[in-house]
Backbone as a ProteinNet text record, in pm:
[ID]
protein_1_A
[PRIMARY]
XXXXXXXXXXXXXXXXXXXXXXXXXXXXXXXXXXXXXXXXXXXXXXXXXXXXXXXXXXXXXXXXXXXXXXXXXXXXXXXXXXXXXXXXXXXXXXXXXXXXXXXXXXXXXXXXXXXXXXXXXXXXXXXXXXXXXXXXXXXXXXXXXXXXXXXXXXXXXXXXXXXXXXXXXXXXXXXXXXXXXXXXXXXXXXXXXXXXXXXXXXXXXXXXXXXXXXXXXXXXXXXXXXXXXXXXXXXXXXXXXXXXXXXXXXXXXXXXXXXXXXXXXXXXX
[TERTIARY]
1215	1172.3	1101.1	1022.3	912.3	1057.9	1098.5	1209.4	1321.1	1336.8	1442.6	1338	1232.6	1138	1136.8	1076.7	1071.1	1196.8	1303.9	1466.7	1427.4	1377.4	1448.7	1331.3	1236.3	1090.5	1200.1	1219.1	1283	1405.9	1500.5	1574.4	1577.6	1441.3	1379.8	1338.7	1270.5	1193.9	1337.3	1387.4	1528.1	1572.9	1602.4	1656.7	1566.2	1444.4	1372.4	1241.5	1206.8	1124.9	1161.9	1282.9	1326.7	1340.7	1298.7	1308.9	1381.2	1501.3	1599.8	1624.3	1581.9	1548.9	1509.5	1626	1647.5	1599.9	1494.3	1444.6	1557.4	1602.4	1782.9	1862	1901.6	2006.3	1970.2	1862.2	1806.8	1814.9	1794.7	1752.9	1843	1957.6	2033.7	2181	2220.1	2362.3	2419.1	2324.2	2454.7	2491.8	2443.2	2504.7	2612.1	2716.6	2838	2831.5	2883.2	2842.8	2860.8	2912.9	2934.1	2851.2	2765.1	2636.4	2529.1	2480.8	2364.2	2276.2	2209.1	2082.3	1965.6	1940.4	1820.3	1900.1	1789.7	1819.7	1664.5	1713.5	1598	1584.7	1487.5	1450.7	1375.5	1359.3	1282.1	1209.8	1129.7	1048.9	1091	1217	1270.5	1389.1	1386.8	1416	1554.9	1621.8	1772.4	1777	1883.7	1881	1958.8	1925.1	2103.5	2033.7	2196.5	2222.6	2207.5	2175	2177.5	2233	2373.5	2449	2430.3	2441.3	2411.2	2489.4	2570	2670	2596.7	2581.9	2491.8	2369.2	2291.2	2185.2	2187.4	2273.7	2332.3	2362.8	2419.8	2476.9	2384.8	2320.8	2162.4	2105	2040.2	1937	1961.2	2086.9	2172.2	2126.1	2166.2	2139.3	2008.1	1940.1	1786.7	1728.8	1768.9	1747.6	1788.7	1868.1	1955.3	1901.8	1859.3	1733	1636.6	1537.2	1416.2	1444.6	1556.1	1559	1628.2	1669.6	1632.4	1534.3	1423.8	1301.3	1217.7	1278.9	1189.3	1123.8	1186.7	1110.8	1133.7	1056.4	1094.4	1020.6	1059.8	1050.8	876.6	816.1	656.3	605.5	634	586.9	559.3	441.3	373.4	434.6	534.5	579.4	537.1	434	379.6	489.9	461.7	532.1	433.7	477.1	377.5	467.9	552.3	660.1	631.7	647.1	652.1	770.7	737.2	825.9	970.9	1107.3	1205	1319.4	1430.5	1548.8	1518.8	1508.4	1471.2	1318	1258.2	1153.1	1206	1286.8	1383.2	1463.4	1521.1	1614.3	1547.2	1415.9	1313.8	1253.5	1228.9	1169.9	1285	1408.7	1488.6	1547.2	1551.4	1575.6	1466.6	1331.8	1227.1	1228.9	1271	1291.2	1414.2	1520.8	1588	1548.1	1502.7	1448	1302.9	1288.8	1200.2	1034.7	1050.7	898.3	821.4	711.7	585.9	612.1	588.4	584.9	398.4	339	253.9	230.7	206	210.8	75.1	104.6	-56.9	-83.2	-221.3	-305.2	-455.8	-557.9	-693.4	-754	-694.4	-675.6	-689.5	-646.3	-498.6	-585	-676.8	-675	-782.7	-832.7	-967.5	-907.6	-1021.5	-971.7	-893.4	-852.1	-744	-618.5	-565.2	-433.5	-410.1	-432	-397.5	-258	-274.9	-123.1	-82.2	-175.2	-72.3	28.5	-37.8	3.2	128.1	132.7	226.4	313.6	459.4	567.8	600.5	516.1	569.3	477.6	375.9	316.5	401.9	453.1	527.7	474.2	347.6	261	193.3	269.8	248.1	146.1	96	10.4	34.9	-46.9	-10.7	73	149.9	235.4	107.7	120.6	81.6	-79.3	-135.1	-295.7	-387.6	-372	-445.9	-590.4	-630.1	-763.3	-801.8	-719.4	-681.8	-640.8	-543.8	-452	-562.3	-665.6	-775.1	-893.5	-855.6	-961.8	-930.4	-786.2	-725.1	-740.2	-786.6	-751.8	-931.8	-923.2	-1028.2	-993.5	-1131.3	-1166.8	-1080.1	-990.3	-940.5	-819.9	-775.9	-644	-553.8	-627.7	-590.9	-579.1	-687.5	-714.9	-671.4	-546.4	-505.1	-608.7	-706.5	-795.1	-691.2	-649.1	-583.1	-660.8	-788.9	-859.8	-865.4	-804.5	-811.7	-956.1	-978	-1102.2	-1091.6	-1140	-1115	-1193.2	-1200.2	-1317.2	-1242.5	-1385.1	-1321.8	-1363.3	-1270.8	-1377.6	-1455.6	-1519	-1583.5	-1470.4	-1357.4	-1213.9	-1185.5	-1185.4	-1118.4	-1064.4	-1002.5	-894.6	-947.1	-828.6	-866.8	-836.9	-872.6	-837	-829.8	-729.9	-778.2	-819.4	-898.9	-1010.5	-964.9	-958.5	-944.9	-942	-911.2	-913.9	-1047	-1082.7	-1268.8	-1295.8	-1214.8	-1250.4	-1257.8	-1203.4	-1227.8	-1337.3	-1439.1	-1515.1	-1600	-1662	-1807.2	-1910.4	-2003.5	-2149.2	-2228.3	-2251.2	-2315.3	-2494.2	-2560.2	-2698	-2734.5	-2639.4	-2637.1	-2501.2	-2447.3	-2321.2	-2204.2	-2121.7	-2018.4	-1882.8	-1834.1	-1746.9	-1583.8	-1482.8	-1310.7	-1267.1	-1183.3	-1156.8	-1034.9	-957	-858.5	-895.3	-998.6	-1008	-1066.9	-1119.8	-1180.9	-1018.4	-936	-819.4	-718.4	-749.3	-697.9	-706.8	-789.6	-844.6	-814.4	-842.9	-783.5	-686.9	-614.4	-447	-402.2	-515.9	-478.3	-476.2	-548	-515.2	-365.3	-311.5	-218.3	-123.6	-265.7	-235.3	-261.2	-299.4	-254.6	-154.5	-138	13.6	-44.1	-144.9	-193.2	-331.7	-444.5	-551	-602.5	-677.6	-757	-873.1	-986.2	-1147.2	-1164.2	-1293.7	-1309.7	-1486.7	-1515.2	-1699.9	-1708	-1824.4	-1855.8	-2041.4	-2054.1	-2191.6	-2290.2	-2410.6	-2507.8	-2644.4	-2720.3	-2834.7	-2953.1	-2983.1	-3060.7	-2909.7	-2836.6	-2774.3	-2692.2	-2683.5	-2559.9	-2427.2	-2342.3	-2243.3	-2217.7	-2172.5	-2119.3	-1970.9	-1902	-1767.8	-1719.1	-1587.2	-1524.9	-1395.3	-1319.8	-1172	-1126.3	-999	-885.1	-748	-742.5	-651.7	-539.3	-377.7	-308	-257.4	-198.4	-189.4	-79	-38.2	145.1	171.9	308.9	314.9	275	212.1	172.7	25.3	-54.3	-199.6	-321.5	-399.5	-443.3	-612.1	-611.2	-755.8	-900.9	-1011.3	-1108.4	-1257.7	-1342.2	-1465.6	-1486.3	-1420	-1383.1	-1328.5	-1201.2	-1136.7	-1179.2	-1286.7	-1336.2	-1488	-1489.1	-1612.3	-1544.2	-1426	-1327.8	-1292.8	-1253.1	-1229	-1338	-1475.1	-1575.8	-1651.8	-1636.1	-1623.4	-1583.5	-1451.6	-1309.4	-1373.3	-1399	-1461.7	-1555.2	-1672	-1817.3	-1773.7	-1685.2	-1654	-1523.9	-1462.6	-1357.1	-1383.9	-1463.8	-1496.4	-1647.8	-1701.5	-1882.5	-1947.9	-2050.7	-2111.1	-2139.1	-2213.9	-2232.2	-2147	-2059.1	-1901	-1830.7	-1871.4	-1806	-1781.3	-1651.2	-1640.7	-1783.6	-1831.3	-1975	-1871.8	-1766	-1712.8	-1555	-1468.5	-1314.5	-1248.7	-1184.8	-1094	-951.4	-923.8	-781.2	-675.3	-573	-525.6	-355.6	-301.4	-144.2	-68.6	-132.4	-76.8	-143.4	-166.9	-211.5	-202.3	-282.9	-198.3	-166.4	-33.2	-9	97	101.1	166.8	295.2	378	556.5	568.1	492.6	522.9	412.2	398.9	319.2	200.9	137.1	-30.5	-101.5	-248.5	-312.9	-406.7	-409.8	-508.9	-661.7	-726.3	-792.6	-932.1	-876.1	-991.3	-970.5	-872.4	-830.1	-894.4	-854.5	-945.4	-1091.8	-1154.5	-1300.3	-1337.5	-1236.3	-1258.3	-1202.6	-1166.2	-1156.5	-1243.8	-1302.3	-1435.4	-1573.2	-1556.9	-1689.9	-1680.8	-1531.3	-1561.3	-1635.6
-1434.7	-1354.8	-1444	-1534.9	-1616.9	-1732	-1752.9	-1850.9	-1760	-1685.3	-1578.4	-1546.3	-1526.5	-1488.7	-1662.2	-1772.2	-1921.1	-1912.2	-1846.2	-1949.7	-1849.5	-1714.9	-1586.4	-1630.8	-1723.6	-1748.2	-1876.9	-1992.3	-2077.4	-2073.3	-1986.2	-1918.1	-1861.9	-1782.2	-1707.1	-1790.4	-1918.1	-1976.8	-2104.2	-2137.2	-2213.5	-2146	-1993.9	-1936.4	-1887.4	-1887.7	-1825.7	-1882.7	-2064.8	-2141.4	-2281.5	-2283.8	-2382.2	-2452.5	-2537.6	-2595.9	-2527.1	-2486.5	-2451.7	-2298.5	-2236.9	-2103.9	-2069.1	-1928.6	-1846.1	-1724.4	-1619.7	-1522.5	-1454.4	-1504.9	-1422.2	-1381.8	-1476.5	-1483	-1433.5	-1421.6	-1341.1	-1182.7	-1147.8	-1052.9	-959.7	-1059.8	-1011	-1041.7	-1145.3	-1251.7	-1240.3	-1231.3	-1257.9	-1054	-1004.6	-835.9	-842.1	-694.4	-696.6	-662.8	-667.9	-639.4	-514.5	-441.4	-281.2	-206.2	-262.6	-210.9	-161.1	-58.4	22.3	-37.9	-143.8	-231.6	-113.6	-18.8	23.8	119.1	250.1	390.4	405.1	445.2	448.6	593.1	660.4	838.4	823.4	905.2	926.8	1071.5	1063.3	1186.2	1323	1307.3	1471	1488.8	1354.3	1380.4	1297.8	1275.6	1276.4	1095.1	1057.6	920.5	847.6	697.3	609.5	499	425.1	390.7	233.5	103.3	6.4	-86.3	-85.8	-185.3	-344.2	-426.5	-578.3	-672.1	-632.1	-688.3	-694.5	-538.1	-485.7	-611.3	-600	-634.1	-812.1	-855.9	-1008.2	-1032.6	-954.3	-1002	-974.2	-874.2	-855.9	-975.7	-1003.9	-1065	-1240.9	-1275.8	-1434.6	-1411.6	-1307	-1324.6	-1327.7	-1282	-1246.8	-1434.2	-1496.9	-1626.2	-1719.2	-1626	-1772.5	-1742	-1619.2	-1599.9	-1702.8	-1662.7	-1780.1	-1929.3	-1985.5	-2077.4	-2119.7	-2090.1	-2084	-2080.5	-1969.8	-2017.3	-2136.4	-2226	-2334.7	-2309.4	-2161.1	-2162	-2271.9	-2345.5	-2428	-2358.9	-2407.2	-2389.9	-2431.2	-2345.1	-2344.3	-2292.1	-2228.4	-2172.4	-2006.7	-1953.2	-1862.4	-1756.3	-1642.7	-1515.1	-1429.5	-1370.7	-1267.5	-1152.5	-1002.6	-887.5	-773.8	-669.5	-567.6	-425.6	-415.3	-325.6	-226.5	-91.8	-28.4	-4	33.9	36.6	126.5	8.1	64.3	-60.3	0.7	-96.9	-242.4	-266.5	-344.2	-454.9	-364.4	-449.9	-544.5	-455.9	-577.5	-671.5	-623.6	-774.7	-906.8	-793.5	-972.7	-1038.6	-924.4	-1024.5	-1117.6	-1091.2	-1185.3	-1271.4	-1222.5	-1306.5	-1426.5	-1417.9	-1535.6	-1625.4	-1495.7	-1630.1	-1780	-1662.5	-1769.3	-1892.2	-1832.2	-2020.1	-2069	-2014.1	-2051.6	-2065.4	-1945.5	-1951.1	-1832.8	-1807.3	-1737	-1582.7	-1474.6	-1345.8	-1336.3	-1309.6	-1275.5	-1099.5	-986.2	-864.9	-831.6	-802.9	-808.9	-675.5	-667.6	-578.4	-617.1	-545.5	-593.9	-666.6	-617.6	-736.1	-841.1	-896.5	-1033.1	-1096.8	-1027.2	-1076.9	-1007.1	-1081.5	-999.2	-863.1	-773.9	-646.2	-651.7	-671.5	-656.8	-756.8	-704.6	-844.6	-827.2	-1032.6	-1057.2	-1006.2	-953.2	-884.8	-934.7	-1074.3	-1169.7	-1310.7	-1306.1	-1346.3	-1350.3	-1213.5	-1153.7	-1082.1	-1153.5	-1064.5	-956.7	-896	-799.2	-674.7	-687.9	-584.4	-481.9	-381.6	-287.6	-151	-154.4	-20.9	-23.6	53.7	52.2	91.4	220.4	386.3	469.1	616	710.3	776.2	911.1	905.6	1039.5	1029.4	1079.8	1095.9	1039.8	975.5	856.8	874.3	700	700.5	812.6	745.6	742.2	791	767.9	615.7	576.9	497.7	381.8	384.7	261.5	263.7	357.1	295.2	255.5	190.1	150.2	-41.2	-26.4	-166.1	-246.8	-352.7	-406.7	-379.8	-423.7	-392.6	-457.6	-583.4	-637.4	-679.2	-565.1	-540.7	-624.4	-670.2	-836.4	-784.2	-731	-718.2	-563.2	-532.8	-469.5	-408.8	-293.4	-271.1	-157.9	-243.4	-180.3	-12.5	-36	77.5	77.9	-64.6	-82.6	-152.4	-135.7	-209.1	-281.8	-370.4	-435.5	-515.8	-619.3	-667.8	-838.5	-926.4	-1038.6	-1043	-1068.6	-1103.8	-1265.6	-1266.4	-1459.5	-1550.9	-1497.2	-1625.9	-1653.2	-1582.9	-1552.1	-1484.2	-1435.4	-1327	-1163.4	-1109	-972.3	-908.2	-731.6	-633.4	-536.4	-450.6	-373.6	-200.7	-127.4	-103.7	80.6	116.7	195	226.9	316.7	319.5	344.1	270.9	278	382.9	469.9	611.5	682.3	663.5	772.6	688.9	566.9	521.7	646.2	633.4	750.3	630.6	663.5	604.2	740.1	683.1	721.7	670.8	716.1	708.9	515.3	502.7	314.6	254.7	322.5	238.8	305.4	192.2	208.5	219.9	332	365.7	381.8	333.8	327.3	445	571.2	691.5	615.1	476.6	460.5	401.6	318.9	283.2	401.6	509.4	630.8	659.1	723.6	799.3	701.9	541.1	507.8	485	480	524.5	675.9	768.5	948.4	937.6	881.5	867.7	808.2	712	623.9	759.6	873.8	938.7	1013.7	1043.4	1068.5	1230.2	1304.8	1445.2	1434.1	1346.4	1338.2	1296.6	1365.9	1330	1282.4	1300.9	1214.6	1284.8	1208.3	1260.8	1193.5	1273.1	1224.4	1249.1	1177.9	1211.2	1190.3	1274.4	1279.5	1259.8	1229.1	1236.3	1413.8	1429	1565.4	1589	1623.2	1579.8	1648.7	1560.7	1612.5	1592.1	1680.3	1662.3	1500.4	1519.9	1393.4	1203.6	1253.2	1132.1	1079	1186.6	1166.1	1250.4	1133.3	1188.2	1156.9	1249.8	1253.3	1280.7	1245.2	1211.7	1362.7	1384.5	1550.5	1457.8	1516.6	1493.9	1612.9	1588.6	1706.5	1655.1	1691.2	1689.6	1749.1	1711.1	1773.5	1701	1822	1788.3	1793.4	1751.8	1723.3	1922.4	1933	2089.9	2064.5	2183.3	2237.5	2211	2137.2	2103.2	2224.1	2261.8	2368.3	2249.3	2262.1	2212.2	2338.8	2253	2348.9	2232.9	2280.1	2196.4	2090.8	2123.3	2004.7	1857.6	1924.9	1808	1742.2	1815	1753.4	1645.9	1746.3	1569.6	1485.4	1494.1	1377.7	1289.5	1375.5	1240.3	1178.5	1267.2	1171.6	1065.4	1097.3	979.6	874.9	892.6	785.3	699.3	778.7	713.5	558.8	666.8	584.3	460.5	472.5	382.4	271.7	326.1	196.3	195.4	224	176	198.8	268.2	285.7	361.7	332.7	448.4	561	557.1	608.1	647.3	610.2	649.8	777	831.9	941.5	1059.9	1164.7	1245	1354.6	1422.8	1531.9	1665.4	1691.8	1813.3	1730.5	1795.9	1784.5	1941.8	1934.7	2097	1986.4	2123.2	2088	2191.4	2116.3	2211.3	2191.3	2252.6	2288.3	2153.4	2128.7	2054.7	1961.2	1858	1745.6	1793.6	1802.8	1790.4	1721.3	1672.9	1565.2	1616	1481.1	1480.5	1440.9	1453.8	1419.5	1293.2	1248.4	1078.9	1045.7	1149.9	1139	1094.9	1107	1047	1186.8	1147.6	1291.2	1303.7	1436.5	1469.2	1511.4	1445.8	1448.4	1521.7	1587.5	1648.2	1778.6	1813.9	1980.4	1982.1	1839.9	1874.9	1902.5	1807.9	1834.1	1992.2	2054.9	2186	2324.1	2225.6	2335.9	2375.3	2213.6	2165.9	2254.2	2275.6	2304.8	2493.1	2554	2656.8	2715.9
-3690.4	-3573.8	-3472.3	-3516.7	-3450	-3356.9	-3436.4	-3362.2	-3255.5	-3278	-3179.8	-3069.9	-3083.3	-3014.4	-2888.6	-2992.5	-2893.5	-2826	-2861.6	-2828	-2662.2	-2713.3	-2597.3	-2479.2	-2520.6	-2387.9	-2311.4	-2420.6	-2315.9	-2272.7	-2308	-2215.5	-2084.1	-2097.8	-1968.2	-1912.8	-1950.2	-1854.5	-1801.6	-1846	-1800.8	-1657.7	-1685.3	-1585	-1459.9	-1496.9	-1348.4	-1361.7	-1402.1	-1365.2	-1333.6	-1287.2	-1253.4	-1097.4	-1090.6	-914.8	-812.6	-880.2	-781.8	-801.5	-867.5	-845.4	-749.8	-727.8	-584.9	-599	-597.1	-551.8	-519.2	-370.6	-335.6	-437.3	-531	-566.3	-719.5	-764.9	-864.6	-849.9	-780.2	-739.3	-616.6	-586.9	-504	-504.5	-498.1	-461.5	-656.6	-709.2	-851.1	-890.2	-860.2	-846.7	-806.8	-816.5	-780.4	-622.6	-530.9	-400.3	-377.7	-449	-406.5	-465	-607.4	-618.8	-524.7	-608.9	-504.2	-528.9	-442	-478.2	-484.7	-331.6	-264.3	-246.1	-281.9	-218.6	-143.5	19.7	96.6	109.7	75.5	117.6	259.5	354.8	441.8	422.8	517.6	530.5	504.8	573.9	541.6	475	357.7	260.7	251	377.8	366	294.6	248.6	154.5	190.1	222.4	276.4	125.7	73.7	22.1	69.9	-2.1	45.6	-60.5	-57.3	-174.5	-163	-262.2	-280.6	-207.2	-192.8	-32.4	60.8	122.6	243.6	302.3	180.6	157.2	147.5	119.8	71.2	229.8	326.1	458.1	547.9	575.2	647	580.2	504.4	480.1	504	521.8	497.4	656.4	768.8	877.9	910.7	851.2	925.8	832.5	773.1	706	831.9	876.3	959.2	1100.2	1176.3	1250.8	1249.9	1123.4	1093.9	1081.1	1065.8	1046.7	1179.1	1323.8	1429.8	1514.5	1434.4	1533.1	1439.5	1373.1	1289.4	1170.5	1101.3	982.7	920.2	815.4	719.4	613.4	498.2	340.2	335	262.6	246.4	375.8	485.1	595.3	563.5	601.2	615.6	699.4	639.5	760.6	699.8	866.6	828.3	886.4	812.9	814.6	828.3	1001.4	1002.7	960.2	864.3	865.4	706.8	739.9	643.4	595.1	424.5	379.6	403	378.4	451	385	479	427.7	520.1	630.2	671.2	608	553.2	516.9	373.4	298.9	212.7	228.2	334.4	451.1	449.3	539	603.2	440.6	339.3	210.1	150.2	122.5	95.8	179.5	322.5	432.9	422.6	396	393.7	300.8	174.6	45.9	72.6	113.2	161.5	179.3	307.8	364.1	275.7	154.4	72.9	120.5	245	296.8	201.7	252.4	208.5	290.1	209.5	268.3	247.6	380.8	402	446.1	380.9	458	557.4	639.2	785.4	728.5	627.2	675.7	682.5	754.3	726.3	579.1	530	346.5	371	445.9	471.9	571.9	681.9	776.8	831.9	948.3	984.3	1024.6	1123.6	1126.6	1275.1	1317.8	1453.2	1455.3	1525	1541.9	1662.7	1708.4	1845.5	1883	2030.3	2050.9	2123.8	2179.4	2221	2164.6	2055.1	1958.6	1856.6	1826	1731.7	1773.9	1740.3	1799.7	1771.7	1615.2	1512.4	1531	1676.1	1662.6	1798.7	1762.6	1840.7	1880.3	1823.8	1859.6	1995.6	2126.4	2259.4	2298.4	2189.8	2258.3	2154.2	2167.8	2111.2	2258.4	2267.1	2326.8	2401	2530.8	2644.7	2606	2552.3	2482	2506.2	2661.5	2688.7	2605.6	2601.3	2535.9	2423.5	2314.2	2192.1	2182.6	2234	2246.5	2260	2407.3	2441.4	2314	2201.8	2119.3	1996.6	2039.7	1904.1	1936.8	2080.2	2157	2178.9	2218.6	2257.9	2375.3	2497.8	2627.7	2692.5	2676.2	2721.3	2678.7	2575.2	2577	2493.6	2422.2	2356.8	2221.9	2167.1	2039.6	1975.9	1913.4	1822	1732	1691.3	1586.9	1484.2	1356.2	1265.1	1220.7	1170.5	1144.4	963.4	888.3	772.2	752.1	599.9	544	432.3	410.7	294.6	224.8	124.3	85.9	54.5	-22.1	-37.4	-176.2	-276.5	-415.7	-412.2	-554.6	-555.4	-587.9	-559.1	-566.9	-485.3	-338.2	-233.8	-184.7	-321.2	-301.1	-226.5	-127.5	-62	-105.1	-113.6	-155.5	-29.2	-32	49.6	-11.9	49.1	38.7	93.5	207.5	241.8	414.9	478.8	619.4	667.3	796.8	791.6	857.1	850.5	928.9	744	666.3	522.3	429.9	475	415	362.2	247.4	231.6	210.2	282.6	272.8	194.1	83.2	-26	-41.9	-0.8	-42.3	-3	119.1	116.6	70.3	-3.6	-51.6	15.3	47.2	99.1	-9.6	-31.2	-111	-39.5	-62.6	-34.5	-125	-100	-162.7	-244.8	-206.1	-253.3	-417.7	-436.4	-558.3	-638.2	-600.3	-675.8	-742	-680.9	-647.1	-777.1	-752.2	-857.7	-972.5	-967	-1161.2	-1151.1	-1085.1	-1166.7	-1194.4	-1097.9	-1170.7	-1296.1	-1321.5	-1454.2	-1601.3	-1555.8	-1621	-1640	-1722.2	-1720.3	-1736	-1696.2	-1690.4	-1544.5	-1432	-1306.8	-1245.2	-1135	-1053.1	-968.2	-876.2	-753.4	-734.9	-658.6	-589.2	-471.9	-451.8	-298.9	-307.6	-231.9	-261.2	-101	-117	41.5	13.9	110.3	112.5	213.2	143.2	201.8	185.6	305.3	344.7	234.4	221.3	94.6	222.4	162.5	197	198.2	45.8	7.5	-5.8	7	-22	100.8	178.4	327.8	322.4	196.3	130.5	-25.3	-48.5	-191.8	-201.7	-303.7	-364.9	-428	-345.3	-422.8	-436.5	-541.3	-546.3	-560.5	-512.7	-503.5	-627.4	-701.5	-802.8	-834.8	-841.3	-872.3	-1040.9	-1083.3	-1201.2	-1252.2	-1389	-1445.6	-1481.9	-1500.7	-1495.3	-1612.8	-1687.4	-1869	-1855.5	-1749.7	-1739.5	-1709.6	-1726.6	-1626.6	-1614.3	-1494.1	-1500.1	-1525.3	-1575.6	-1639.8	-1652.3	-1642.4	-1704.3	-1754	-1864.2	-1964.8	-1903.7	-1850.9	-1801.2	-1673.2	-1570.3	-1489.9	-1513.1	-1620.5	-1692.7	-1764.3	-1741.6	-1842.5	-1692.8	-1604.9	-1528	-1442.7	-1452.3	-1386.2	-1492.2	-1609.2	-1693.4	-1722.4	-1631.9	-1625.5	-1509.3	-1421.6	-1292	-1295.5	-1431.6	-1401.7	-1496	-1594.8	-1693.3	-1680.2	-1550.3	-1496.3	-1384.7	-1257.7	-1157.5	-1125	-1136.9	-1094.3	-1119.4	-1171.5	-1217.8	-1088.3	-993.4	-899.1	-817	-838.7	-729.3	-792.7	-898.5	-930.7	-846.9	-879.1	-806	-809.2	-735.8	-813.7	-869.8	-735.2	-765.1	-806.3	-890.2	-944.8	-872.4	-753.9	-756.1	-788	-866.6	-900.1	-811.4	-748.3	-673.3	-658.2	-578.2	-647.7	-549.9	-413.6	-374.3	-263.9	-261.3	-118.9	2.2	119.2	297.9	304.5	331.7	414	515.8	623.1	734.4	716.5	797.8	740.3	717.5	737.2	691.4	556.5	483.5	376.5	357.5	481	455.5	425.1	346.1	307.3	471.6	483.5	589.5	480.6	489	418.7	525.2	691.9	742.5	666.8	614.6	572.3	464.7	370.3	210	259.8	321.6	396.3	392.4	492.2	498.3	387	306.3	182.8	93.3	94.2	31.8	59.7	154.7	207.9	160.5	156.7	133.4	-24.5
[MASK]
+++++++++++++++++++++++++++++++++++++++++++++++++++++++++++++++++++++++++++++++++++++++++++++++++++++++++++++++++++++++++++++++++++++++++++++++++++++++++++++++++++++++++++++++++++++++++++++++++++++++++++++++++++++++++++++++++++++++++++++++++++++++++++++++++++++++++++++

């Protein structure tokens, strides 16, 4: 067993740690070309298909793009694109030329992006909203403000964190709903949640989550001191939710973000 086991590591490592190992061609070019690499869903649901051909001939072009404007091999491309069929193009399109996929968010990078700078930023305005629109911008029109937050650990390394409009300032501490949200899920009678801060007297704000759950679950007492337990014991003690509603379904907007002003106001009832 111990030897089938050594033969099956340097096998693996023969085939995808070797100098000349292709990302592309792992992962793309040795498939049959009429294979369905990528099925893309959108918002309202409808699905296009993206076969290994498809995907093999987009992406050889968008390689041969970059390597027109001077990409070379070990060069840094950054990407401001959500997820989509195109955003798989440009990732195997980069490997290609054996550069670096960098994704731009406040993580990555301070909090704005020069917009004179970056060709990849395409966000004009909100649409008939100049003044929405002027406070997404610096005074002088230069500076892009994403509206992400993020942190640095003692390696270097970034995380990102949450949007700095859903921060909760907690009694002094600055809490991200996204790392709460991911530990509930680690439970596994959850399907998804969201936490919102909701104003407290003595503390500012305090931590509610909104919980949906797997079908056969019913939430109850019990299980809401099970997951603020989960909380204090894989991310903080103090960051726990105070209140758990368990509820049938998320707000969100058609492009799947939670409105998390509605949970606010459910909260409060």
């Amino acid at each position: 067993m111990t030897a089938d086991l050594n033969a099956r590591v340097r096998e693996l490592l023969e085939a995808y740690d070797g100098p000349d190992v292709s990302a592309a061609d792992l992962l793309c070019d040795r498939h049959p070309a009429d294979r369905i690499a990528f099925t893309i869903v959108d918002p309202d649901l409808t699905s296009t298909d993206l076969t290994y051909g498809e995907l093999r001939e987009r992406s050889q072009r968008f390689a041969v793009a970059l390597a027109d404007l001077g990409v070379e091999p070990g060069d840094r491309i950054a990407t401001l694109m959500s997820k989509s069929a195109d955003l798989v193009v440009a990732l195997l399109g980069i490997w290609r030329r054996v550069a670096v996929h960098v994704p731009l968010f406040t993580a990555f990078a301070p909090p704005a992006i020069d917009t004179r700078r970056s060709p990849l930023l395409w966000f004009l305005g909100y649409l008939h909203a100049p003044e929405r629109t002027a406070q997404r911008y610096t005074a002088d029109g230069r500076w892009y403000l994403t509206g992400d937050a993020g942190s640095q650990d003692a390696d270097g390394f970034f995380h990102f964190s949450a949007r700095d409009d859903d921060v909760i300032i907690m009694a002094g501490y600055r809490i991200g709903p996204f790392e709460v949200e991911s530990v509930l899920v680690l439970d596994e009678r959850v399907v998804e949640a969201a936490v919102v801060g909701m104003t407290d007297e003595l503390r500012g704000e305090v931590l509610e989550a909104f919980v949906v759950l797997r079908n056969g679950f019913e939430g109850n007492a019990e299980l809401e001191a099970e997951l603020q337990t989960l909380v204090k014991r894989k991310f903080a003690a103090h960051a726990y939710p105070r209140k758990v509603h368990f509820v049938d379904a998320l707000p969100k907007t058609p492009s799947g973000k939670v409105q998390r002003f509605i949970l606010r106001q459910q909260g409060v009832r």
